[in-house]
Z-matrix of the N, CA and C atoms (Angstrom, degrees):
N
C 1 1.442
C 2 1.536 1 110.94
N 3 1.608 2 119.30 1 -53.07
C 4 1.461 3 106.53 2 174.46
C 5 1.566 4 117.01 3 -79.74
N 6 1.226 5 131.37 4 40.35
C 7 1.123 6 152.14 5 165.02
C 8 1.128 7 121.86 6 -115.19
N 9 1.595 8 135.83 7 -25.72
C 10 0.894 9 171.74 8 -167.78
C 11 2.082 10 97.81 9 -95.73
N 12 0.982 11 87.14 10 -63.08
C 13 1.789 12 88.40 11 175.98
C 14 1.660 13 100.86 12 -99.76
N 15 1.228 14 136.21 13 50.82
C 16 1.024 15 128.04 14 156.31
C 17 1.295 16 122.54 15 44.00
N 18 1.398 17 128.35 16 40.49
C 19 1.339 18 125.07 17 148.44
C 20 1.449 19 125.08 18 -121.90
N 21 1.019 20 112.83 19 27.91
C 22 1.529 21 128.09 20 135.47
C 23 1.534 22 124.22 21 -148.60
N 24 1.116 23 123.80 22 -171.37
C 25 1.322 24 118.04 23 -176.55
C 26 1.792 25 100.28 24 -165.61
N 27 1.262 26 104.09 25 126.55
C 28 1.669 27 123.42 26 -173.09
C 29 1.662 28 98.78 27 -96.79
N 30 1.702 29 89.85 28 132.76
C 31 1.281 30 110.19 29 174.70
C 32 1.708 31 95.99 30 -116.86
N 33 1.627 32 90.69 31 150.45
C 34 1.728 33 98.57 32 173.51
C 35 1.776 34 110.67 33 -116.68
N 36 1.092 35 85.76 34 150.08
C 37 1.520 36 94.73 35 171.36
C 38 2.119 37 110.15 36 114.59
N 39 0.685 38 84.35 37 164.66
C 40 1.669 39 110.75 38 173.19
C 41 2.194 40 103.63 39 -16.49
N 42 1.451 41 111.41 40 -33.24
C 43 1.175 42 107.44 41 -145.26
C 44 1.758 43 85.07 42 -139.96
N 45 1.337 44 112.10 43 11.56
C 46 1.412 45 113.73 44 178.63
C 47 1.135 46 118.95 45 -73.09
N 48 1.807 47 116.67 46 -152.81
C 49 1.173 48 133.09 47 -174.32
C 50 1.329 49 135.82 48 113.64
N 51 0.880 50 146.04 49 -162.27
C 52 1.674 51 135.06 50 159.39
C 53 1.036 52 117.45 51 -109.90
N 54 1.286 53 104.83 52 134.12
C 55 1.791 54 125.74 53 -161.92
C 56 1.851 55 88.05 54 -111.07
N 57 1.292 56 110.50 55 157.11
C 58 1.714 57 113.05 56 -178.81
C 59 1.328 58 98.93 57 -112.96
N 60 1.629 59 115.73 58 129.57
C 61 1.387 60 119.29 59 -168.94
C 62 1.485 61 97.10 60 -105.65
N 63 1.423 62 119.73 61 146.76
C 64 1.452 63 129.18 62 146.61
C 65 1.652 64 117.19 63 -18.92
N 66 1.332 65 128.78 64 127.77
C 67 1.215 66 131.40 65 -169.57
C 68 1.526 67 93.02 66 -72.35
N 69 1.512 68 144.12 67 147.39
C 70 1.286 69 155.60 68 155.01
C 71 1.095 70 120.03 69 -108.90
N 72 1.711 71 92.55 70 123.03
C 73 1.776 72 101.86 71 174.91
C 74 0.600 73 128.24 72 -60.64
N 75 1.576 74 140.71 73 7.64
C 76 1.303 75 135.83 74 -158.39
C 77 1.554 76 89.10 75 -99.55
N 78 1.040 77 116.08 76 -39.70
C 79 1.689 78 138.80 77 -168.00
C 80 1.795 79 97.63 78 -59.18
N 81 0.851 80 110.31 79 -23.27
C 82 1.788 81 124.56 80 -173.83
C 83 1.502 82 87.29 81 -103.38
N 84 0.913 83 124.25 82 -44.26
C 85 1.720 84 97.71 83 -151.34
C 86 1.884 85 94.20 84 -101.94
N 87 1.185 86 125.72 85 6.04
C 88 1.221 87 121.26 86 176.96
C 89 1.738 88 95.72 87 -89.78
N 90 1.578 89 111.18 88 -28.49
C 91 1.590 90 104.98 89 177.36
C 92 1.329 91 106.20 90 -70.69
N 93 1.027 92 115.79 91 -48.03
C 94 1.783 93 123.25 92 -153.04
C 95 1.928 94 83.07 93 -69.35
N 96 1.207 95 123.39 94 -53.59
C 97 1.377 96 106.93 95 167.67
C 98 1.978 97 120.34 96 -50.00
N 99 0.714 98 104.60 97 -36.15
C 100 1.649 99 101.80 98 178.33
C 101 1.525 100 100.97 99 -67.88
N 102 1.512 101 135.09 100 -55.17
C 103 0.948 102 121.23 101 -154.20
C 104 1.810 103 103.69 102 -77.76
N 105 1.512 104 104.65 103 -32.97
C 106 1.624 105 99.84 104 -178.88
C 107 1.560 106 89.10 105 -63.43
N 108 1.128 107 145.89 106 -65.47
C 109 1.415 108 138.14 107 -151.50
C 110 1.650 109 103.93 108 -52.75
N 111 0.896 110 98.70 109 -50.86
C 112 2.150 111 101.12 110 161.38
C 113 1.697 112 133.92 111 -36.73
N 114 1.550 113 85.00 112 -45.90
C 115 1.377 114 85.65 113 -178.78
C 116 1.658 115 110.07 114 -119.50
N 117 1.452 116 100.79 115 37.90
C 118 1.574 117 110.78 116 162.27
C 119 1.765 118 124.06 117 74.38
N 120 1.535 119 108.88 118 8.88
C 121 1.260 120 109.80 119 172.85
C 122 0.948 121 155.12 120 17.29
N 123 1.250 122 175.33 121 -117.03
C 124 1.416 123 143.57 122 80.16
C 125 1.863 124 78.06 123 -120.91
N 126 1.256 125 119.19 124 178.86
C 127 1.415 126 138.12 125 162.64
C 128 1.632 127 106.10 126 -92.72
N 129 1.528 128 128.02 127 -22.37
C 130 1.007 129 154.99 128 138.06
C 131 1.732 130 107.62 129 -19.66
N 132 1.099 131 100.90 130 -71.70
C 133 1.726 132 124.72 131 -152.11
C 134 2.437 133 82.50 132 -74.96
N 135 1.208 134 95.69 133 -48.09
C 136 1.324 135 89.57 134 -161.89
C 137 2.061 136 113.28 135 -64.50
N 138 1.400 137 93.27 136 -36.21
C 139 1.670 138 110.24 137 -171.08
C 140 1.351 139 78.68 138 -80.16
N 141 1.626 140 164.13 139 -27.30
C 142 1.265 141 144.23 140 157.55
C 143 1.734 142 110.58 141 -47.33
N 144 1.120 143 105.68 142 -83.37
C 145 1.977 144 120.37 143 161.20
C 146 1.743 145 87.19 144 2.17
N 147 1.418 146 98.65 145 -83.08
C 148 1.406 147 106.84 146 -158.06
C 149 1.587 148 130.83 147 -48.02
N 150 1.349 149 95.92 148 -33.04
C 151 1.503 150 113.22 149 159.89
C 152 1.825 151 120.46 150 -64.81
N 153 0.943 152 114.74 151 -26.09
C 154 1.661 153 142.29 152 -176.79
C 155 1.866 154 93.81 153 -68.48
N 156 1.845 155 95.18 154 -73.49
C 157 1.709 156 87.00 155 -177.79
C 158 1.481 157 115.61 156 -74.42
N 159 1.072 158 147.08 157 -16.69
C 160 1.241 159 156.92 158 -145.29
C 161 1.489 160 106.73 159 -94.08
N 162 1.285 161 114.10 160 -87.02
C 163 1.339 162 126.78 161 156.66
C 164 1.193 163 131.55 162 -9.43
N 165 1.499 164 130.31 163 -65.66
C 166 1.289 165 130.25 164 153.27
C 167 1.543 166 116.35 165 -64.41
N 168 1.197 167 118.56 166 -12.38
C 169 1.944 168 114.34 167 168.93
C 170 1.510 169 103.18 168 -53.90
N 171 1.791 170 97.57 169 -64.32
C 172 1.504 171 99.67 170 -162.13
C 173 1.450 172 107.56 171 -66.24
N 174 1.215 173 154.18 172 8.46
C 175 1.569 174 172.38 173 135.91
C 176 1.770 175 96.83 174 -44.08
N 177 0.924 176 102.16 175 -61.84
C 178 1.685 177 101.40 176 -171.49
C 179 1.164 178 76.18 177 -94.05
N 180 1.098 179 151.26 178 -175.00
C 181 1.184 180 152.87 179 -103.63
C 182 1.075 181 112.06 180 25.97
N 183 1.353 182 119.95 181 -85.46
C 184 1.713 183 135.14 182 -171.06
C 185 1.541 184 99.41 183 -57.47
N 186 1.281 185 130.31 184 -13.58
C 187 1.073 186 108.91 185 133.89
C 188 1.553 187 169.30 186 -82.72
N 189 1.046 188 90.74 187 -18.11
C 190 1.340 189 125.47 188 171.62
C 191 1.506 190 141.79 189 -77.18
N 192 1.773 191 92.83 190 -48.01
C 193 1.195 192 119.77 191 -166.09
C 194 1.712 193 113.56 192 -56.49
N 195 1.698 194 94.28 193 146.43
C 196 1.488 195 104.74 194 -169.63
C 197 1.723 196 95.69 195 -80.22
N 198 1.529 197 102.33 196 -163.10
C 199 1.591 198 120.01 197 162.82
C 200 1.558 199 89.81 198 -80.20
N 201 1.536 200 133.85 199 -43.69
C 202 1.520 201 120.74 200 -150.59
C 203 1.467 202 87.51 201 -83.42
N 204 1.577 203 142.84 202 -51.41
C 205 1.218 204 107.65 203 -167.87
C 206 1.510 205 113.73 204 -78.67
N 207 1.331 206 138.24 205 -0.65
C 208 0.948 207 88.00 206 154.48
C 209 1.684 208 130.78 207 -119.99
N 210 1.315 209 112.28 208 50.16
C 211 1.431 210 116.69 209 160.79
C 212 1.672 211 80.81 210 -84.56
N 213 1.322 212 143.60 211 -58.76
C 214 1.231 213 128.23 212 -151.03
C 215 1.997 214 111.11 213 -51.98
N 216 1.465 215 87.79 214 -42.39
C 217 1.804 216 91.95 215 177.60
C 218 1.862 217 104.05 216 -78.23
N 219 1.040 218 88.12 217 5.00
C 220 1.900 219 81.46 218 170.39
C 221 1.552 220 112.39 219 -107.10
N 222 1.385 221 105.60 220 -26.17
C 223 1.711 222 100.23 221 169.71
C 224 1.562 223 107.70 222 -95.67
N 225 1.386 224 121.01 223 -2.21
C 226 1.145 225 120.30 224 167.68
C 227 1.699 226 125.29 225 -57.32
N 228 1.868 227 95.17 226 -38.21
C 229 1.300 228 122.36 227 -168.39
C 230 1.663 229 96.86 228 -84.98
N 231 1.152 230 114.17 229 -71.84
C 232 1.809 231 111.49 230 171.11
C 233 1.337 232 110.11 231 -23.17
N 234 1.415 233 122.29 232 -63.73
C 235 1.241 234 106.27 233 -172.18
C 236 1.466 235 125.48 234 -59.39
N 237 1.671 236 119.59 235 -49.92
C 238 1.410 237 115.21 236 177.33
C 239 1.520 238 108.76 237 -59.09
N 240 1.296 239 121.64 238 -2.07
C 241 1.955 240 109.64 239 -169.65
C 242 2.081 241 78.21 240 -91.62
N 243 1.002 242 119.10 241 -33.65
C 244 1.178 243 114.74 242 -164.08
C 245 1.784 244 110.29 243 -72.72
N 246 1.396 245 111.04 244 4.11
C 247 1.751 246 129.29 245 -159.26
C 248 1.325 247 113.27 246 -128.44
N 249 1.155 248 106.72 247 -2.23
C 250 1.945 249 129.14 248 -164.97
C 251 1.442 250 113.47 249 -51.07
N 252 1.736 251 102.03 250 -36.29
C 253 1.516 252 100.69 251 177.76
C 254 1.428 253 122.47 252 -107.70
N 255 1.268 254 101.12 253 2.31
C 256 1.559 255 106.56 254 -177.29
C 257 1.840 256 95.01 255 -100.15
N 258 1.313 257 116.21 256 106.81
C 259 1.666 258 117.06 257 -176.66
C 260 1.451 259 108.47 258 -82.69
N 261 0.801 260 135.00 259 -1.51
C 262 2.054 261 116.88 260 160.26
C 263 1.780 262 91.89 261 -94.80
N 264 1.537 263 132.35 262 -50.22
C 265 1.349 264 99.32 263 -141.90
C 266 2.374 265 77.06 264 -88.54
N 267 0.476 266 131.07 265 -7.80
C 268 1.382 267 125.06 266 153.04
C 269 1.665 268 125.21 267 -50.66
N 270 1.058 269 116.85 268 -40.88
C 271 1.466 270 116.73 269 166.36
C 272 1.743 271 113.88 270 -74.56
N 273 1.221 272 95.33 271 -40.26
C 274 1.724 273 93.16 272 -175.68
C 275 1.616 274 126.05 273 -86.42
N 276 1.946 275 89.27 274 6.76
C 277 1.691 276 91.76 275 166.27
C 278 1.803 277 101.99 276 -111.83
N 279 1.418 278 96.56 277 4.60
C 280 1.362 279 106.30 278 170.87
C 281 1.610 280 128.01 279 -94.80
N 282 1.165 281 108.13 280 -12.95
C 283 1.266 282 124.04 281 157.76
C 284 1.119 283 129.62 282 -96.16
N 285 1.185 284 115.26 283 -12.35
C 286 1.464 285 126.10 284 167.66
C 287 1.593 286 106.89 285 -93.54
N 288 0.892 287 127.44 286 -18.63
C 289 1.340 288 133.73 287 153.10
C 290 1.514 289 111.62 288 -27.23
N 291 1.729 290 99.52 289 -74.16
C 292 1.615 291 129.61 290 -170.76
C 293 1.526 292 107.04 291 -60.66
N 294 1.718 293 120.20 292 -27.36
C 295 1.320 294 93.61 293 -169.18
C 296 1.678 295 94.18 294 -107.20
N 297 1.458 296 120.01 295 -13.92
C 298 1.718 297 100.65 296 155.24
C 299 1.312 298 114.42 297 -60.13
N 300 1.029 299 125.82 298 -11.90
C 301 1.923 300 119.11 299 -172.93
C 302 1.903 301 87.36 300 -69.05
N 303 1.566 302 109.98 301 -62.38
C 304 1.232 303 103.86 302 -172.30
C 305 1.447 304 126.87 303 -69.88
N 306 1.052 305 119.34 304 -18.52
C 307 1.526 306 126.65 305 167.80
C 308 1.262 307 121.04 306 -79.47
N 309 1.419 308 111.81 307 -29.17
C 310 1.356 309 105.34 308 147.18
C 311 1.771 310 156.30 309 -74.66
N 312 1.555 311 102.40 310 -4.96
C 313 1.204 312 146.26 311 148.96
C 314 1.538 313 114.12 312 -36.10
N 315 1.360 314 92.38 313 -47.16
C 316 1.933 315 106.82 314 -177.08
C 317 1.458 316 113.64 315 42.40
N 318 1.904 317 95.86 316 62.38
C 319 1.626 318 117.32 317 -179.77
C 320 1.707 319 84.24 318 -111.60
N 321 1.094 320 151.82 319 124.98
C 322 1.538 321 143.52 320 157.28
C 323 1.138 322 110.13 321 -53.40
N 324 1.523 323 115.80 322 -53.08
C 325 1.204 324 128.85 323 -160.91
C 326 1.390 325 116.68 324 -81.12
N 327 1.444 326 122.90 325 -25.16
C 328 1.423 327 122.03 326 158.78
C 329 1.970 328 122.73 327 -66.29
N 330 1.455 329 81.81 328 -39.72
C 331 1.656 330 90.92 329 159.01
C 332 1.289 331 130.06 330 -30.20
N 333 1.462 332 84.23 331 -62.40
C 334 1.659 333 94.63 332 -173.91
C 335 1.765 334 112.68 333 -61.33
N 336 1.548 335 102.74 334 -54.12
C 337 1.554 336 116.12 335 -173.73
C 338 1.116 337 99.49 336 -54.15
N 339 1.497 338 133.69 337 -43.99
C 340 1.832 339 124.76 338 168.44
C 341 1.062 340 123.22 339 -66.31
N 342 1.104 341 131.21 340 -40.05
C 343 1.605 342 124.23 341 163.68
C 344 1.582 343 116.04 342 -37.01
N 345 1.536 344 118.00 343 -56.57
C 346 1.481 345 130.72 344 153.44
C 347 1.244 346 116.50 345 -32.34
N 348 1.116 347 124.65 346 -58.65
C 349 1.814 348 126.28 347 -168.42
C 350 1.555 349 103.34 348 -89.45
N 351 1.213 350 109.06 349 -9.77
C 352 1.188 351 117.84 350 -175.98
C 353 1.576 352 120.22 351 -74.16
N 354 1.359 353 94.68 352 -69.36
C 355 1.593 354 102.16 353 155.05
C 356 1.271 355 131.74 354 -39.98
N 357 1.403 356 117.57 355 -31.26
C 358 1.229 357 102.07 356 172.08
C 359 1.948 358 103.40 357 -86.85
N 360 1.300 359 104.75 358 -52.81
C 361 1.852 360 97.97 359 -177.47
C 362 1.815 361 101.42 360 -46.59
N 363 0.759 362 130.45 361 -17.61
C 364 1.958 363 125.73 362 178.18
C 365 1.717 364 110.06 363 -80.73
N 366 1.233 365 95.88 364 -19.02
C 367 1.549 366 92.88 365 176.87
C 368 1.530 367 129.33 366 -111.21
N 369 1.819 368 110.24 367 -3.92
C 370 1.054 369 139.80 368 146.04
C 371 1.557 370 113.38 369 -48.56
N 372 2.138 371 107.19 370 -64.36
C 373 1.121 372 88.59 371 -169.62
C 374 1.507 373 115.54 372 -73.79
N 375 0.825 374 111.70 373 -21.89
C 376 1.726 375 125.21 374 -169.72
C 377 1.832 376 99.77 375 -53.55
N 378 1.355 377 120.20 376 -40.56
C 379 1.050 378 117.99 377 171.88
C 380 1.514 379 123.33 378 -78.64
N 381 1.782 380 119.73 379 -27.47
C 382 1.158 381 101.67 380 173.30
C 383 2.015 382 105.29 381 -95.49
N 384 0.964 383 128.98 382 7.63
C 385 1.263 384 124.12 383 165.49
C 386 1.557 385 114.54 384 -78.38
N 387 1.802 386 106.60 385 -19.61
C 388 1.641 387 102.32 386 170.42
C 389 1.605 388 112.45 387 -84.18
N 390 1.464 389 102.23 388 -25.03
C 391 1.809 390 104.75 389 170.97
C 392 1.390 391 106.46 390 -59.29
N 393 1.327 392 131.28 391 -73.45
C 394 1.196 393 159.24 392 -122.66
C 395 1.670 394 125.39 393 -111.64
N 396 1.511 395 103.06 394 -14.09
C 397 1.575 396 121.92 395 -168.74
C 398 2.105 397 102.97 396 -69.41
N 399 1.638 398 89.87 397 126.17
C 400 1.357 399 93.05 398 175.57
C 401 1.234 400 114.77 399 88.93
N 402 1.635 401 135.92 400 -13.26
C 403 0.967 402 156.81 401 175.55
C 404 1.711 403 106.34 402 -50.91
N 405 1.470 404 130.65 403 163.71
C 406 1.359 405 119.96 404 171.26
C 407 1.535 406 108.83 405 -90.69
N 408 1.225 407 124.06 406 -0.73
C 409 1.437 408 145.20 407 -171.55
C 410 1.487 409 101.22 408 -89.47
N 411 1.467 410 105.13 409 -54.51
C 412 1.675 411 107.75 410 -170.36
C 413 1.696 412 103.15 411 -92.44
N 414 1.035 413 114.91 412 -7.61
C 415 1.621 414 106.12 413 169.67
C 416 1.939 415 117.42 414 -89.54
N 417 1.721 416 93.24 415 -20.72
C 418 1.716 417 90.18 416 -175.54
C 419 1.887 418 97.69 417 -92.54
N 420 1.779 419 124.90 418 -9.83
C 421 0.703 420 128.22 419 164.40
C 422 1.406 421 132.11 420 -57.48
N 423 1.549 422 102.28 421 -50.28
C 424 1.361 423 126.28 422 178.75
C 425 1.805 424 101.13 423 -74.38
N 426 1.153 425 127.48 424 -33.15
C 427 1.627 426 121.21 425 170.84
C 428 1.419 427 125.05 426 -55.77
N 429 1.587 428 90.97 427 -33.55
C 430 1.349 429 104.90 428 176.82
C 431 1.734 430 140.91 429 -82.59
N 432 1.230 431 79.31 430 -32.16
C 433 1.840 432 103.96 431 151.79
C 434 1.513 433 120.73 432 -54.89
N 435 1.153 434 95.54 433 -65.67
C 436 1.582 435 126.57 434 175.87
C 437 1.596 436 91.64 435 -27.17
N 438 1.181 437 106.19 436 -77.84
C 439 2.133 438 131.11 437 -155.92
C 440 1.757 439 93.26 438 -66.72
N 441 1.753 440 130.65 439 -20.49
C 442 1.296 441 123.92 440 176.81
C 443 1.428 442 105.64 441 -89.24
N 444 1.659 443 114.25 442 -2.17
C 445 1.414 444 100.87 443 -173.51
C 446 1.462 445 110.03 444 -109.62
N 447 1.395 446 103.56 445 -6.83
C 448 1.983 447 123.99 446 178.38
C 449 1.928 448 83.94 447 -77.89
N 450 1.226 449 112.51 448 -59.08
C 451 1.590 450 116.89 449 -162.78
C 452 1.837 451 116.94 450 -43.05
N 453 1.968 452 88.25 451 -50.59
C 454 1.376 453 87.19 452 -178.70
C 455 1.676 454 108.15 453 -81.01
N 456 0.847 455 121.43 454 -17.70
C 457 1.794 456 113.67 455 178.96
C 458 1.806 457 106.72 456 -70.93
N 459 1.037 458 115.96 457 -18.17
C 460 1.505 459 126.88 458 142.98
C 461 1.104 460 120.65 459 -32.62
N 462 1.448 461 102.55 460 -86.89
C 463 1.596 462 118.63 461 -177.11
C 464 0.945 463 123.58 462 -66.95
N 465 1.348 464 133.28 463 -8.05
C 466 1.246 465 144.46 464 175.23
C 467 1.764 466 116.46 465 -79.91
N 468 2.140 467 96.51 466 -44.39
C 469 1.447 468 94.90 467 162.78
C 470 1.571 469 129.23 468 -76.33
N 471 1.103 470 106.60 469 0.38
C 472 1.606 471 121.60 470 -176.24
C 473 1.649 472 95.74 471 -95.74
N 474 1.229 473 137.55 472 -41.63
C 475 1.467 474 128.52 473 157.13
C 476 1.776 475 85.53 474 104.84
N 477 1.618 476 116.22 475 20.82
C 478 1.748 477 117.19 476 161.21
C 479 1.607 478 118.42 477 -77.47
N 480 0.758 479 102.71 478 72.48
C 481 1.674 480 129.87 479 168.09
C 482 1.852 481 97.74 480 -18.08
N 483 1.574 482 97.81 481 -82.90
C 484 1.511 483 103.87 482 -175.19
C 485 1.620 484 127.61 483 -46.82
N 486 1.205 485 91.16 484 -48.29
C 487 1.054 486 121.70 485 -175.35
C 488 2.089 487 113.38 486 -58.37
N 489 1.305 488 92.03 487 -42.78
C 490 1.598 489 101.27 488 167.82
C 491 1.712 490 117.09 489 -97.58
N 492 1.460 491 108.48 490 4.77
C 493 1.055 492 103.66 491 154.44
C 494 1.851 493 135.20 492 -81.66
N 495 1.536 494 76.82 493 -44.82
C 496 1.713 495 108.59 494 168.35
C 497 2.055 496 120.37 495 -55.70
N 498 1.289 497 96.33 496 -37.31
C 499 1.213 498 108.90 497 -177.02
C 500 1.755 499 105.16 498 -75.04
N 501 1.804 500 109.37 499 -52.62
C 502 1.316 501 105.20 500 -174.54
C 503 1.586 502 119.17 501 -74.21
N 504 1.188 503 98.37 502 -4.67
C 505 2.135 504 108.61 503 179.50
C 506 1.323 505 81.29 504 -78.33
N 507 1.312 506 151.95 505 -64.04
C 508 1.312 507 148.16 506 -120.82
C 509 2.078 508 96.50 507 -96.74
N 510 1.557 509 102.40 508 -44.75
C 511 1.634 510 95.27 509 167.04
C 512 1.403 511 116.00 510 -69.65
N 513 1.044 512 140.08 511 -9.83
C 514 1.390 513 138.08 512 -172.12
C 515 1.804 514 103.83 513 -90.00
N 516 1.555 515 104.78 514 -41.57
C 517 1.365 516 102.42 515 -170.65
C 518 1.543 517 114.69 516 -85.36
N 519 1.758 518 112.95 517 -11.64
C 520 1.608 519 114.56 518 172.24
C 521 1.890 520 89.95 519 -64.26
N 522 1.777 521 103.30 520 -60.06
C 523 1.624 522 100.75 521 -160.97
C 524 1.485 523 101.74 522 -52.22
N 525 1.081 524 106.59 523 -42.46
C 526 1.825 525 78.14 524 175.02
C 527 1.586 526 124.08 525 -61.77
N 528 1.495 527 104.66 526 -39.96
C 529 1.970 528 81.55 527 175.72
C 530 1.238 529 132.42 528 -64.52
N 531 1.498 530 105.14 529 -24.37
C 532 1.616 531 112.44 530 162.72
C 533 1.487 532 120.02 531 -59.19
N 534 1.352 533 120.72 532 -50.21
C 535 1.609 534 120.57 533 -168.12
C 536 1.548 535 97.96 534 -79.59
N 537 1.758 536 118.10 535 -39.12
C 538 1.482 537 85.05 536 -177.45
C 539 1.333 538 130.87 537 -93.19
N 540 1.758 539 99.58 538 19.64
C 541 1.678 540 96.33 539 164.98
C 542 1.423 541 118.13 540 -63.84
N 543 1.088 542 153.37 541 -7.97
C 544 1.079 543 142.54 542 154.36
C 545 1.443 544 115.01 543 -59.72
N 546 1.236 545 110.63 544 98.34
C 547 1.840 546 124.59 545 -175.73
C 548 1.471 547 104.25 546 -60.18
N 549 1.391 548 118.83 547 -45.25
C 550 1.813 549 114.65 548 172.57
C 551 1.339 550 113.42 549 -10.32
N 552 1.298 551 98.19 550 -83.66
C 553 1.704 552 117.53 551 -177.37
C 554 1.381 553 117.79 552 -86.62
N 555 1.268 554 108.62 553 102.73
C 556 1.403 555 123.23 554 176.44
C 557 1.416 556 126.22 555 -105.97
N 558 1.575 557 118.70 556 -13.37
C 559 1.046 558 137.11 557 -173.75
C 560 0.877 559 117.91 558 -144.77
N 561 1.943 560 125.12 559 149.88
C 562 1.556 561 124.04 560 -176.12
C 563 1.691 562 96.10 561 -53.37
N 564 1.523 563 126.25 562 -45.26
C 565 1.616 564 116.75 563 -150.63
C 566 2.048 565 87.01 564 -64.62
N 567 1.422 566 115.01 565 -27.05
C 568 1.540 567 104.32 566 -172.81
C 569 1.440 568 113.83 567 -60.62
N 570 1.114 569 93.89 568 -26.31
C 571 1.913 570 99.40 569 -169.73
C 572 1.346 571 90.32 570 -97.59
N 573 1.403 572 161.02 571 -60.57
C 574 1.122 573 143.07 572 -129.77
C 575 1.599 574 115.39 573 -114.59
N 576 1.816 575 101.37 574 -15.28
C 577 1.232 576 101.04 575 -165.70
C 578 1.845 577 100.38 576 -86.05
């Protein structure tokens, strides 16, 4: 069973045994997806969540933040401007964007809860970037993301707390009206089941 959930892993032979692996979030956030898919979710309810941990990350951040993170959120940003026209590997330097915002925060515990909500918002977009990729909708979308993620690496070096809180509530709640226009998926069981 704890092999099964990945916290150990059996070796055979002469020099085997069970070794104890690092707990994986993925292992958490595939539950926290089962149980929202149980109790009827909305995709709604989750891209809210996400705004909840997110929002106050980029707040501490700008407070917090070293010189190293943020050259890291500055080559974070170079690279996706460098990905602009290619729309999958553009989203996935765009989401990785969002969860250095929170890992750089250096909350553990929000970490974790985003990794959870995370997984499911990564597989949302992944599905509407296969609807939608290349579109004039998903390219003035993706510009616009883009220009909230130049803004907050701003505010972050300026050490405006509110101000990069206010800004990243406000990108989270456009990306949600964009991703959950797709009526298909309305619910975690739509996306996961």
């Amino acid at each position: 069973m704890l092999e099964s959930e990945s916290l150990i892993s059996i070796r055979r032979g002469a020099r085997g045994g069970a070794r104890v692996q690092l707990p994986d979030g993925n292992v958490a956030a595939s539950y926290a997806g089962l149980v929202l898919e149980y109790r009827g979710a909305t995709l709604q309810d989750v891209y809210d969540a996400r705004v909840l941990i997110e929002a106050p990350c980029a707040a501490l951040l700008a407070q917090r933040r070293t010189d190293q993170d943020l050259a890291r959120l500055r080559v974070a940003v170079t690279q996706a401007e460098r990905l602009m026209d290619d729309p999958q590997a553009f989203i996935r330097a765009h989401m990785e964007f969002h969860a250095l915002v929170v890992e750089l925060a250096g909350n553990e515990t929000m970490a974790v809860l985003n990794g959870m909500v995370r997984h499911i918002i990564e597989l949302a977009n992944w599905s509407h970037v296969d609807l939608d990729a290349g579109s004039a909708e998903n390219i003035r979308a993706n510009k616009r993301g883009f220009r909230a993620h130049v803004r907050l690496v701003g505010l972050v070096a300026a050490r405006q707390a509110e101000e990069a809180e206010a800004l990243w509530r406000l990108h989270l709640q456009e990306a949600e009206s964009y991703l959950l226009g797709n009526k298909s998926m309305t619910t975690v069981l739509d996306l996961l089941g």
